[in-house]
N, C-alpha and C positions, 0 to 999 in steps of 0.2 A: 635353549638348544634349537639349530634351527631343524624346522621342520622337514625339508628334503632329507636330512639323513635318516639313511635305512633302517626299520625295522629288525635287521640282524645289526646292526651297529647299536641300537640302543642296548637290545639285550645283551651287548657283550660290553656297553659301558654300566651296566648294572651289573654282570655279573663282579666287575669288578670292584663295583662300590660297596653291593649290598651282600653278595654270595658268596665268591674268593675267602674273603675275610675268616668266615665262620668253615672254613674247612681247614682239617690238618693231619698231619699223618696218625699223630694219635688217635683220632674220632674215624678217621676215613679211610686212613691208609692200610696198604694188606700186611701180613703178618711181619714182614721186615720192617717196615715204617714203620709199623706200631710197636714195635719190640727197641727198635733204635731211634725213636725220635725226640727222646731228651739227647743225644749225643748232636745232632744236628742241628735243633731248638736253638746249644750252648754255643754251637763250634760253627754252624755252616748253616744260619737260617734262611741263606738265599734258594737253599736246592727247595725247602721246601713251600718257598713263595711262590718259586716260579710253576712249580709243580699244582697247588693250589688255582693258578694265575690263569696256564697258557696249558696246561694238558688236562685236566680233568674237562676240560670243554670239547676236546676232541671223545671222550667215550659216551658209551649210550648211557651214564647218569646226566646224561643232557636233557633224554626224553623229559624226564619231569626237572625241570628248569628248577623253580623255587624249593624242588627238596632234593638234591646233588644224591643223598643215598640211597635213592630208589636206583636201579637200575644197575644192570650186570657191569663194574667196575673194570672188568677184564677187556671189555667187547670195544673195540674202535667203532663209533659212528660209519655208516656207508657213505661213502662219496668224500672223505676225507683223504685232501691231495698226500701222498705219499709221503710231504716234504716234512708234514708236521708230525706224521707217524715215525720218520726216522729220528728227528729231534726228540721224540717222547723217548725211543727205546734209546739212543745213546745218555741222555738224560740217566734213564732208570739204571743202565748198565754203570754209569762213573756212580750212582748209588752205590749197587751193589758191591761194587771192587770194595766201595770205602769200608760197607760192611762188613766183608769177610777179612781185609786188613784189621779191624779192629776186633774179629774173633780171631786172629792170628798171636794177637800180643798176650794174649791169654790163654790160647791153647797149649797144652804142653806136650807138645810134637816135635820128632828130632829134627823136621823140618823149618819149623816156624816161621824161621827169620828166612830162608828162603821166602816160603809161601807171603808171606807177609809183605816183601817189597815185590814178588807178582802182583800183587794187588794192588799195593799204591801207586806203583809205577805203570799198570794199564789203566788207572783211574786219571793220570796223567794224559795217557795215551789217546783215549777214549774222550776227554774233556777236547782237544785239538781237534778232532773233528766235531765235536757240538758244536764249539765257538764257529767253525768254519761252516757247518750247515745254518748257522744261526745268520753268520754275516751274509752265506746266499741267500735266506730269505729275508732280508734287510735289505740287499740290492735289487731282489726283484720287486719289494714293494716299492721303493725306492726310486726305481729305474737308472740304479746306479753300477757302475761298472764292477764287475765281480775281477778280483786279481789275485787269487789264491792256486798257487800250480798243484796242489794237492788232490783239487778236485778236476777233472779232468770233466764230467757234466754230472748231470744229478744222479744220474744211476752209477756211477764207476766210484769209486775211492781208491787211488792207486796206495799198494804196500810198499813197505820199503824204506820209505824217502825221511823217518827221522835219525837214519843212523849211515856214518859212515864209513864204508868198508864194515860195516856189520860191530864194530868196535865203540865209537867215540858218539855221543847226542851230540848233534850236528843244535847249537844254542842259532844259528842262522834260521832254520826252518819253521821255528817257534816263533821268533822274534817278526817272520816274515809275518805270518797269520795276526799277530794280538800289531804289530804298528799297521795294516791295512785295514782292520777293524776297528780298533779303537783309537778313541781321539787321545793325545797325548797324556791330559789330565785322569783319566780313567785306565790308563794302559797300565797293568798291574806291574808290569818289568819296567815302570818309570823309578822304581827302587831294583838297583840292582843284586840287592841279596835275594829278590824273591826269584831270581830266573838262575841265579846260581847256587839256589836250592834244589831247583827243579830239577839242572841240571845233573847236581851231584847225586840227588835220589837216581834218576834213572841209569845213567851211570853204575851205581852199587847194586843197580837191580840187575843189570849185564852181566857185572862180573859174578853175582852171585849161582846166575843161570845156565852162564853159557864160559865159563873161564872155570880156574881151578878155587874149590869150596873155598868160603872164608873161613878161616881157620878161628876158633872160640877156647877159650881160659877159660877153665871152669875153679870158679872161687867157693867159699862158705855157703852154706844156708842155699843150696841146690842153682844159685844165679851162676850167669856166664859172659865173660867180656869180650868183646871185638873190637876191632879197631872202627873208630873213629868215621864216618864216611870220607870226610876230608883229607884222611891220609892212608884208603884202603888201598891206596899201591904201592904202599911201601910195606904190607905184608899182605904181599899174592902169594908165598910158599908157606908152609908150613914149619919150615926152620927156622925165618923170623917170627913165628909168632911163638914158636919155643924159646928165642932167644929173648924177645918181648918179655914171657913169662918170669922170666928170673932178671929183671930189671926194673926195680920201680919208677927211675924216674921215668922209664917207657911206658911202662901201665898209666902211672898216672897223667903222662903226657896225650899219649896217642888212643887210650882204649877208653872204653865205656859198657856200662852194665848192657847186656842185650835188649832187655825189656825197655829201659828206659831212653833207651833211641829209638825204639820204635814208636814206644809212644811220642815223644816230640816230636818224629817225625808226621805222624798221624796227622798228631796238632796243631804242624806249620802249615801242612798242605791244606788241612780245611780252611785255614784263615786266607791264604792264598784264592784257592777256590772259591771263597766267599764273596774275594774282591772281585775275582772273574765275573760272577756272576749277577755283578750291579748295573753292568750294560744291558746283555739279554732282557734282563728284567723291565730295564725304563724303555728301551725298544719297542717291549710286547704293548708295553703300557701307552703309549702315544699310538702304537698300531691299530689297537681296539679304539682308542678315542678320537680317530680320523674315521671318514666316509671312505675307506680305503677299495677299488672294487674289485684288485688281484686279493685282497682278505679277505673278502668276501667269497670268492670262490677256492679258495685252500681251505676255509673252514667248514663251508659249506651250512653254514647254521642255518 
């Protein structure tokens, strides 16, 4: 290793080698990571690499380097550039969404399936801008040209701009951020069902919120069917889902058990997400293993 590299650059190619490793949401993580970190372990073990990786370096279990659980877990390090504190908290927030989506498919609430696609569908929402804060700080260490119109400078995130006319996921605005970020091979919408997945979750999370309820059959043994995401507009009224009801080849064509779409849908998005999250990850990883010296001062180690 040569010798000119920095002092904060060794310790953060150690933490990577020797520390990162031995932390995890179950041993270190707060009460949500610890309560759900076999679902993520199984389904989406990138959130909690990166998390491991490139944010527990930004809090004060920094002070003592070689034992990560000493020190207040909650607390951001001082002098930590803003850029990394926003990437932690939108981070922890597409967490969160995922978590309470997945207390959703289980709660039995008349709401459910609403509450349920709020959460998968801002866990969507909320990942576009990580990626997007993620490829700014990729350009600045980089000194590469930033060209995401989303972000307007580091302080501003304009609203608005995934929907249009307030109706239809605009699949253009999405598609702009992950082909200016990612290189073709690692672009996760180089399979076209994963982005008209994406597409159709946020979609059904629209009409569920802001258009007229989705209408549910309710069958044996307390379960309830809806229609299908792929064909929720051909029953927007509640007449065709009466008419639905007494039609099997409809039911069994177009509907589906409530629980059991959400669950899949849970468990495409995580796989999806997982793949998002192979970039960021090798990014942070070459970041720390360079003499980088705009890393050096956003980290401030």
């Amino acid at each position: 290793m040569s010798s000119t590299m920095s002092s904060y650059q060794l310790k953060l190619s150690s933490w990577l080698l020797k520390y990162a490793p031995k932390i995890s949401f179950k041993k270190q993580g707060d009460c949500f990571e610890q309560k759900y970190s076999l679902l993520f372990k199984i389904f989406f073990p990138n959130i909690e690499k990166f998390w491991s990786n490139n944010i527990i370096p930004i809090s004060e279990r920094m002070s003592n380097f070689a034992n990560p659980n000493v020190g207040n877990r909650d607390v951001i390090r001082k002098d930590v550039n803003p850029l990394l504190t926003i990437i932690a908290d939108l981070h922890y927030s597409v967490f969160l969404n995922l978590v309470y989506a997945y207390y959703y498919i289980y709660k039995h609430s008349p709401s459910r399936l609403e509450d349920f696609y709020y959460h998968i569908a801002s866990a969507i929402d909320v990942t576009e801008k990580f990626i997007a804060w993620v490829y700014l700080l990729d350009c600045k260490i980089s000194n590469k040209t930033f060209s995401y119109s989303d972000i307007a400078d580091e302080g501003n995130i304009r609203n608005g701009v995934l929907y249009d006319n307030n109706t239809t996921y605009k699949e253009d605005r999405i598609k702009e951020l992950f082909c200016s970020y990612f290189p073709i091979d690692m672009n996760p919408f180089k399979n076209r069902t994963n982005i008209e997945f994406i597409c159709s979750v946020l979609n059904y999370r629209h009409i569920s919120t802001h258009s007229l309820h989705i209408g549910k059959i309710h069958i044996e043994h307390g379960y309830q069917l809806i229609p299908k995401r792929e064909v929720v507009n051909r029953y927007r009224r509640f007449s065709e889902i009466r008419e639905a009801a007494n039609n099997s080849t409809l039911l069994n064509r177009d509907f589906i058990r409530m629980d059991t779409q959400m669950k899949n849908d849970l468990k495409e998005l995580l796989r999806i997400l997982n793949l998002m999250w192979e970039k960021p990850l090798r990014d942070f990883e070459d970041y720390f293993k360079t003499d980088n010296a705009e890393l050096i001062k956003l980290y401030n180690f």
